[in-house]
C-alpha positions as CSV (number, residue, x, y, z in Angstrom):
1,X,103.3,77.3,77.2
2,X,100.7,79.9,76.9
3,X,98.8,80.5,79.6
4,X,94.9,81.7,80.1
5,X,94.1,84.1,82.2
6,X,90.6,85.3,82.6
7,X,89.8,88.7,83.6
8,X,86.6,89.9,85.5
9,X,87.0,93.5,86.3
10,X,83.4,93.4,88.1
11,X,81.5,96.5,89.5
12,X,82.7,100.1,91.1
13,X,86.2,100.6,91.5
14,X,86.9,96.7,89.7
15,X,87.7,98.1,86.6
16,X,90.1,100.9,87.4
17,X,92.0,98.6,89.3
18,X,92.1,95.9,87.0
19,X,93.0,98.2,84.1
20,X,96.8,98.9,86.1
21,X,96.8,95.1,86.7
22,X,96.5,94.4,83.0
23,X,99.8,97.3,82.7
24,X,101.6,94.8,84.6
25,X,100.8,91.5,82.7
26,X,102.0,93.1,79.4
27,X,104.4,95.0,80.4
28,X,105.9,90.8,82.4
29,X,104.9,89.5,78.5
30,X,106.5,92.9,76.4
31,X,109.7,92.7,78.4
32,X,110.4,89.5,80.1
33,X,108.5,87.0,77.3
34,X,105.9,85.9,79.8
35,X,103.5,84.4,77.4
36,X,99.8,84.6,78.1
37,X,96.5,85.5,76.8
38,X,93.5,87.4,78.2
39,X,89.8,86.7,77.9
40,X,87.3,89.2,79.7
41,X,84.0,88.3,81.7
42,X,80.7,89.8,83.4
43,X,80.4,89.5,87.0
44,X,78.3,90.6,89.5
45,X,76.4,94.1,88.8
46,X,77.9,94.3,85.8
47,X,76.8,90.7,84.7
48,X,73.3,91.4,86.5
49,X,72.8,94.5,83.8
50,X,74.0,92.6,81.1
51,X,72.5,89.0,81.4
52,X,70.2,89.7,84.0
53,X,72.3,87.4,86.4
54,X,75.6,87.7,88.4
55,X,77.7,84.8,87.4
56,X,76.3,84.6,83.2
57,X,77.0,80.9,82.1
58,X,79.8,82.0,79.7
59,X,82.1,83.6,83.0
60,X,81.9,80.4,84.3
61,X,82.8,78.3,81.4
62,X,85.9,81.2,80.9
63,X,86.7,80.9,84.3
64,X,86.9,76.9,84.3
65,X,88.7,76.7,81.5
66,X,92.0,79.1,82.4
67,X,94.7,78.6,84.6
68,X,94.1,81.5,87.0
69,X,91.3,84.3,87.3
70,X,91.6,87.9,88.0
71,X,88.9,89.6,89.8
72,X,88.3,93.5,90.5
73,X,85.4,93.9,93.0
74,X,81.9,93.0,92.9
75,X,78.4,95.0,94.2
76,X,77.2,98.8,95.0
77,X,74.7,100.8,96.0
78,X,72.6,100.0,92.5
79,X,71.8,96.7,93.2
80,X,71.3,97.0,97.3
81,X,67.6,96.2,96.5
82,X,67.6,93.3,94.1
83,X,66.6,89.9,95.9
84,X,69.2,88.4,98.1
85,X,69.5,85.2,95.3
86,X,70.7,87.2,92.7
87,X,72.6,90.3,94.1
88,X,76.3,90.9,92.8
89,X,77.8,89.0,95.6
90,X,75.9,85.5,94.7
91,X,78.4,85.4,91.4
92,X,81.3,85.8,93.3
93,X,80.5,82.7,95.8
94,X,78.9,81.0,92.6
95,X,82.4,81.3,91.4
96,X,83.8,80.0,94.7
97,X,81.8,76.8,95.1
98,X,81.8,75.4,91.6
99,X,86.0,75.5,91.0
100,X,86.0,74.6,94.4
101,X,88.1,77.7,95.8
102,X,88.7,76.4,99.1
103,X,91.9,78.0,99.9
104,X,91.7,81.6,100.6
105,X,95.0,83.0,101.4
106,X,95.3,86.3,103.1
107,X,98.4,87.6,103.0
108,X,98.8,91.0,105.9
109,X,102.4,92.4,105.3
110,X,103.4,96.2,106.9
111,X,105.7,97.3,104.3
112,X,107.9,99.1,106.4
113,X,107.7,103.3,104.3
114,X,103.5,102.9,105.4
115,X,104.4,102.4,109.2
116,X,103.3,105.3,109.9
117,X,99.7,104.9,107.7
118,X,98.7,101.6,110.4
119,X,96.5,103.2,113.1
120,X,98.9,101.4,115.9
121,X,101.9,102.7,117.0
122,X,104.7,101.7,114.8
123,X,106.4,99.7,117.5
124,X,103.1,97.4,117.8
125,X,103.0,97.0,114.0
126,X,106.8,96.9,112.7
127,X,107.8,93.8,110.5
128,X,104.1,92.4,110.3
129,X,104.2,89.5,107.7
130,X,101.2,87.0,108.7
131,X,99.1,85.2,106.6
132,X,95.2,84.2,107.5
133,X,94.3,80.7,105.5
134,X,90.5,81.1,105.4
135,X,88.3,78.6,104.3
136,X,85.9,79.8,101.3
137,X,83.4,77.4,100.2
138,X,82.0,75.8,103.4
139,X,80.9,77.2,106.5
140,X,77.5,79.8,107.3
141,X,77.5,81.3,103.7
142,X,76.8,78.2,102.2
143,X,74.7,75.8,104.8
144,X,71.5,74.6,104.1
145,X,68.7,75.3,105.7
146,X,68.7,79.3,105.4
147,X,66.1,81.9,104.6
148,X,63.5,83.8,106.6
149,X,60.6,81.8,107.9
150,X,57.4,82.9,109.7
151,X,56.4,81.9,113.1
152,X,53.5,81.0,114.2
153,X,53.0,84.4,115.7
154,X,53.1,85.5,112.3
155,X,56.7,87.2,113.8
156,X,59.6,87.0,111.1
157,X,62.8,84.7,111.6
158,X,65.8,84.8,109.8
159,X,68.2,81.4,110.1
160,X,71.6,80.7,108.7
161,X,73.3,77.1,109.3
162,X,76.7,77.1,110.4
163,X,77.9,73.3,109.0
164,X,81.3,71.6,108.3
165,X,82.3,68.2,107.5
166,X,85.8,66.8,108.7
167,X,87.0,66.2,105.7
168,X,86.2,70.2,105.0
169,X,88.2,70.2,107.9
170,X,91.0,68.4,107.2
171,X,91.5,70.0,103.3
172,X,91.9,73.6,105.2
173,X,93.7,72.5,107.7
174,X,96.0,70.8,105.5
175,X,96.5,73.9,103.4
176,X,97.6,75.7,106.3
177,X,99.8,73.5,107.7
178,X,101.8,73.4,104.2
179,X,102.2,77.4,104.1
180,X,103.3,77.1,107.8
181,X,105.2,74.6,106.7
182,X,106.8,77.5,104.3
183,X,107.2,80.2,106.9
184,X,108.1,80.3,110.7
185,X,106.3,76.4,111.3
186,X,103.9,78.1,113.6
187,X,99.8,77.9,112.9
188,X,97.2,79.3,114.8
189,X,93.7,77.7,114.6
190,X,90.7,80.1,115.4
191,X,87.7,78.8,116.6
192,X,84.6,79.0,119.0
193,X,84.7,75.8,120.3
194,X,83.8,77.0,123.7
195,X,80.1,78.0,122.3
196,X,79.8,76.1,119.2
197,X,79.5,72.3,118.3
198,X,81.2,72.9,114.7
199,X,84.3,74.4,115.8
200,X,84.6,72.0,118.6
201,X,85.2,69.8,115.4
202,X,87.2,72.3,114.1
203,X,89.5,72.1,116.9
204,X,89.4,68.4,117.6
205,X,90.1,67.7,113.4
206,X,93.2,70.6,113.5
207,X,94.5,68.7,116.6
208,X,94.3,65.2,115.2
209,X,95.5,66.4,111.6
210,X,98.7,68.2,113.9
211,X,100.1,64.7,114.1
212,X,101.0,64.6,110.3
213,X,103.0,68.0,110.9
214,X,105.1,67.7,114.0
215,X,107.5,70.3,112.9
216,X,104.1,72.6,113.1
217,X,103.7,74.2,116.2
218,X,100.0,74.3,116.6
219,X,98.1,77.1,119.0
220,X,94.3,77.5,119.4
221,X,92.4,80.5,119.8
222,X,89.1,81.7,120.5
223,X,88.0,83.8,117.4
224,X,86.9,86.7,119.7
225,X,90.4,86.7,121.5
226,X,92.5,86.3,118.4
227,X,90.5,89.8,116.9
228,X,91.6,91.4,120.1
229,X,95.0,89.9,119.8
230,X,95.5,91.0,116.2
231,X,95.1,94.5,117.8
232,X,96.9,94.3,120.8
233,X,100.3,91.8,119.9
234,X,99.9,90.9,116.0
235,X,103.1,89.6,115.7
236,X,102.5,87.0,117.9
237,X,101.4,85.2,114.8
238,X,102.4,83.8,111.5
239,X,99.7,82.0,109.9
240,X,95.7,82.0,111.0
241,X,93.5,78.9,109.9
242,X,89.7,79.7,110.3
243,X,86.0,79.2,109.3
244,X,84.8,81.1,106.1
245,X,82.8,84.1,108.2
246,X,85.5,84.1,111.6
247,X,88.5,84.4,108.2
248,X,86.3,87.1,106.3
249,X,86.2,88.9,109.7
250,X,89.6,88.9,110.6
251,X,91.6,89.7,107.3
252,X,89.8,92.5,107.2
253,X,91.1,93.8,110.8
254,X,94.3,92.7,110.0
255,X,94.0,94.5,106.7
256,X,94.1,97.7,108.4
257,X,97.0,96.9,110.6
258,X,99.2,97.7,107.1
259,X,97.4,100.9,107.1
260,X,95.1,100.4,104.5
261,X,92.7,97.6,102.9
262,X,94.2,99.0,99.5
263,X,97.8,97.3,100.0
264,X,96.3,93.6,100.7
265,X,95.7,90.9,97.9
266,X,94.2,87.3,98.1
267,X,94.2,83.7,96.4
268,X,91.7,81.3,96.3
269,X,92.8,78.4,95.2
270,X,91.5,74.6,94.9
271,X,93.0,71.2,94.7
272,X,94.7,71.8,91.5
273,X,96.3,75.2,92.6
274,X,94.0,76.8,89.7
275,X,93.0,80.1,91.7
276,X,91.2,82.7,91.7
277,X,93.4,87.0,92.6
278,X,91.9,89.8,94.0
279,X,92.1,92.4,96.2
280,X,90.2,92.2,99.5
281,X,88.4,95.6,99.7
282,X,85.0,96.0,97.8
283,X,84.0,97.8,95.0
284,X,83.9,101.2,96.8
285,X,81.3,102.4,94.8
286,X,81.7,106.1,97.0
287,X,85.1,106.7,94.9
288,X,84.3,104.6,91.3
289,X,85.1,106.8,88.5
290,X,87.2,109.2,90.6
291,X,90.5,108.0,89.8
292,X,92.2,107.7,93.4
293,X,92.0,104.3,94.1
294,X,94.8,102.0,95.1
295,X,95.5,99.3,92.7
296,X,98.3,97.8,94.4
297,X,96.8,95.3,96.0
298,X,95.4,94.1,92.5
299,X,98.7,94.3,91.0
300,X,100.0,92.1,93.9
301,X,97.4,90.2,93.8
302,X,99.2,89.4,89.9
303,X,102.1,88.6,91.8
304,X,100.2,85.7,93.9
305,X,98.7,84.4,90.5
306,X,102.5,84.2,89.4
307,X,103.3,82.1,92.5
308,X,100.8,79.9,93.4
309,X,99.2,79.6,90.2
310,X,101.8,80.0,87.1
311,X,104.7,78.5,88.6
312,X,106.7,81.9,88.0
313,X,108.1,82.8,91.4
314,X,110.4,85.0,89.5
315,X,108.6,87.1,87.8
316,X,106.4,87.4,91.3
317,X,109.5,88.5,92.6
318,X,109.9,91.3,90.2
319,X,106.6,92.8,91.0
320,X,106.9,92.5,94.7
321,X,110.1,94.5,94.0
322,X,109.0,97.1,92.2
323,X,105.8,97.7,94.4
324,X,108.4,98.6,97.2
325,X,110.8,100.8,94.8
326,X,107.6,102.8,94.4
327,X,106.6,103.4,97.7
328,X,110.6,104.2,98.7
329,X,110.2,107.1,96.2
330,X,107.5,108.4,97.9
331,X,104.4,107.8,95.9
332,X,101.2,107.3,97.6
333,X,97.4,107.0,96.6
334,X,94.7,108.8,98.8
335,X,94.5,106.1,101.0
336,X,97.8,105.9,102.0
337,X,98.8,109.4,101.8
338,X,100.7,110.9,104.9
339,X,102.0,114.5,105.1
340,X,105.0,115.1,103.4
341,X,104.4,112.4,100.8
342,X,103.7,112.9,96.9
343,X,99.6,111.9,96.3
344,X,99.2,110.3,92.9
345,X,96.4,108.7,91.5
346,X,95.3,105.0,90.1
347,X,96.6,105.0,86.5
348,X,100.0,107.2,88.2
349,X,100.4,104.7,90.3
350,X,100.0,101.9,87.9
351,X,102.3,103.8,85.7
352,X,104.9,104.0,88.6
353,X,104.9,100.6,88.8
354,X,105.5,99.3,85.6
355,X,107.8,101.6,85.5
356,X,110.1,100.3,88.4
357,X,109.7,96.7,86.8
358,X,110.9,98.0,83.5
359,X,114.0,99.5,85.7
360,X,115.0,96.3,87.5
361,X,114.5,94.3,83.7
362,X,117.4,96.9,82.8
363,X,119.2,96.5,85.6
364,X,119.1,93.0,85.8
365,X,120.7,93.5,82.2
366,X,123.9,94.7,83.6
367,X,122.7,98.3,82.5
368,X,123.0,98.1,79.3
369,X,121.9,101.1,77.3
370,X,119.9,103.8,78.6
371,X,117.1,103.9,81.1
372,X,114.9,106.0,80.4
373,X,114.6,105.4,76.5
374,X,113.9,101.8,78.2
375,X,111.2,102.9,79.9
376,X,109.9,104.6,77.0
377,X,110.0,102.0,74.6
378,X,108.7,99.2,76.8
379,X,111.9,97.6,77.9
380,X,114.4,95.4,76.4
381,X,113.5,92.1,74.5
382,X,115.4,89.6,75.0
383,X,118.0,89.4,72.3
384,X,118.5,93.1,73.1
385,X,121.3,92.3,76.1
């Protein structure tokens, strides 16, 4: 069956990135008959210079009606001064709340040839494979009341409402406990029940819902000592459950454990497993048009969309694979270059990539013909071996 995937490449560096994505999702339908089609929408700036709006009523009919989404980055320095209500970043949580995107999974793997890119020594940092399970459409960034109020003293105040239900709660928390389920059967709740009366649900839900997963072992941690212990031990863990702001907070540190935001990709996925792929570093609006950014983590975020979404753990497989041939042989992207290894650029590395996955499809052929004039012409079809 075909399936639809809709595209949003999105603002700054989105489209770059995207582009070597796209390389990879023909090259999977070229050479290994993955059958799919591709539909292209406005979001965020690039919607708000278009339409006038960030999330224009035809992204979101697109986005509804396809099996998965694939999303660049959204914002920039251009639309910094636009109203709060309708800045760049209002189409991607638009996007979040109405196909329900509760799920956000944040995978933070160490590939073992960028040990020494991480900041921490390698010994601290060696064999890191964790994944954070963020909830996405509840939480401070969507609670009503919000806004900025003046006092009586005519002195301005700025409020946000920090406001989950249990059975919020209990759909996160059941998420997580699946992946754990998955992995090592160990999850980590993060929370500040100590300080605030939501999490104190938090915890008391995630401990109740434990019940229904006794093979889960299940921790709790205070979100200020599990940013600390992500620096310090971050092995100790193996999945992460958390609030949308604590999760958006600590994916990011963990990001840069793997020695760089670039590597990491995300899923966002609801009830149906219909999700939304994209990397989680911005739009980088300092390097857009430049050519050096790192599309991996889009092109693995392709390989989540395979997994979670397609029901093509396979072909996920193949692109995990061929990532890591590439970084054996060296090649590396500005932001994780280190001394003595070859810098290339986005569409290289897209290229380079492809190229490895058109390599294993001729391998996995029993090596039959040659190689290179594989590469060149695309790969083999299948009646071809």
């Amino acid at each position: 069956m075909t399936k639809k995937i809709a595209v949003l490449p999105g603002d700054g560096i989105g489209p770059e990135i995207v582009a070597e994505a796209v390389k990879v999702l023909e090259c999977l339908k070229r050479d290994y008959g993955f059958s799919f089609e591709i539909e292209e929408g406005l979001i965020g700036g690039a919607a708000i210079d278009e339409t006038g709006g960030p999330l224009p009523e035809s992204t979101l009919k697109l986005s509804k009606d396809a099996d998965a989404i694939i999303l660049g980055a959204v914002g920039g320095y251009k639309w910094e001064s636009l109203d709060i209500s309708i800045r760049p970043e209002k189409g991607l949580l638009g996007l979040r709340s109405e196909l329900s995107l509760f799920s956000n999974l944040r995978p933070a793997i160490l590939y073992p040839q960028l040990a020494a890119a991480s900041t921490l020594k390698p010994e601290v940092v060696s064999g890191l494979d964790l994944m954070i399970v963020r909830e996405l459409t509840g939480g401070i960034y969507f609670g009503q009341p919000r806004g900025v109020r003046t006092l009586d003293n005519g002195e301005k105040q700025g409020y946000n409402t920090l406001i989950y239900k249990e059975s919020e709660i209990e759909r996160i928390g059941r998420s997580a406990f699946e992946i754990a389920q998955k992995r090592n059967r160990k999850l980590c709740s993060v929370d500040k029940a100590n300080v605030l009366e939501c999490t104190e649900l938090w915890r008391e839900t995630m401990t109740e819902l434990s019940k229904e997963y006794p093979d889960v072992e299940l921790s709790h941690m205070y979100v200020d000592n599990a940013a600390m212990q992500l620096v310090r031990a971050p092995k100790q863990f193996d999945v992460m459950v958390t609030t949308n702001m604590f999760g958006d907070i600590l994916s990011d540190c963990a990001a840069m454990l793997t020695g760089s935001i670039g590597m990491l990709p995300s899923a966002s996925l609801n009830a149906q497993n219909q999700g939304m792929y994209e990397p989680i570093h911005g739009s980088a609006p300092d390097i857009a048009g430049k050519g050096i950014a790192n599309p991996i983590a889009t092109i693995l975020s392709v390989s989540m969309m395979l997994r979670y979404s397609l029901d093509e753990p396979g072909l996920a497989d193949n692109i995990d694979k061929a990532v890591n041939d590439v970084l054996d042989k060296n090649l590396r992207t500005a932001d994780i270059y280190t001394e003595g290894s070859k810098k290339v650029a986005t569409e290289e590395m897209g290229d380079a990539i492809v190229a490895a996955m058109k390599k294993n499809m001729w391998d996995s052929a029993g090596g039959i013909g040659n190689p290179e004039e594989c590469a060149r012409s695309g790969g083999m079809s299948n009646d071809e071996y």
